[in-house]
N, C-alpha and C positions, 0 to 999 in steps of 0.2 A: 464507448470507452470512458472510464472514470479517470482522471487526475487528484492522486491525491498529496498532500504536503504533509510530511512526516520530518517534526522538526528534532527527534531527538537521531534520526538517523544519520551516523557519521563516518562509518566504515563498511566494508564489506559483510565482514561479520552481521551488522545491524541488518545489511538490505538478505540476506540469506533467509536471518529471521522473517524479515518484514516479507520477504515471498511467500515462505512455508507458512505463516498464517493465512496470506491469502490462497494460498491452495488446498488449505485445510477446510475451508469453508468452499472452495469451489476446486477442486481439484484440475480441472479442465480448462480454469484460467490462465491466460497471458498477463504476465506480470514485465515490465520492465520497469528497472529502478535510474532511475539518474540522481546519482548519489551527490555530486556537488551542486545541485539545485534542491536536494532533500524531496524531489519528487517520485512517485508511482504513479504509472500508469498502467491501469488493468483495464483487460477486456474479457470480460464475463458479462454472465446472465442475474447475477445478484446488483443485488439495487449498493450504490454509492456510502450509503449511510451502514449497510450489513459489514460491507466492507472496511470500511474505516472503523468499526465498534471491533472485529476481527484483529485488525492491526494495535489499536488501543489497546487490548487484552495481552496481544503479545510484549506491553509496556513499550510501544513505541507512539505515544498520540496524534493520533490524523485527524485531519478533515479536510473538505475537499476544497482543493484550489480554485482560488480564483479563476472562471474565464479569461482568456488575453480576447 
């Protein structure tokens, strides 16, 4: 599972986008958005960084979160 921080994400709308890019590059992904934390977590077979360059494109800039 990736965690990623997606800081321009701020509504619904935004986390819709920010899924359909990620399924546009893996369509068979699990996407969950936790919108007031500005995070995604996806579980796919594509690597962290394919991912987040996916999302970036869609203009919303990721990269991945921090470990807790």
């Amino acid at each position: 599972m990736h965690t990623l921080k997606v800081e321009k994400m701020s509504c619904g709308g935004c986390a819709a986008r920010v899924t359909r890019a990620v399924q546009a590059l893996d369509p068979e992904a699990k996407v969950e958005v936790l919108l007031k934390d500005r995070l995604v977590q996806v579980e796919s077979g594509e690597s962290a960084d394919a991912i987040a360059e996916a999302v970036t494109a869609a203009g919303y800039p990721a990269s991945q979160a921090p470990r807790s």
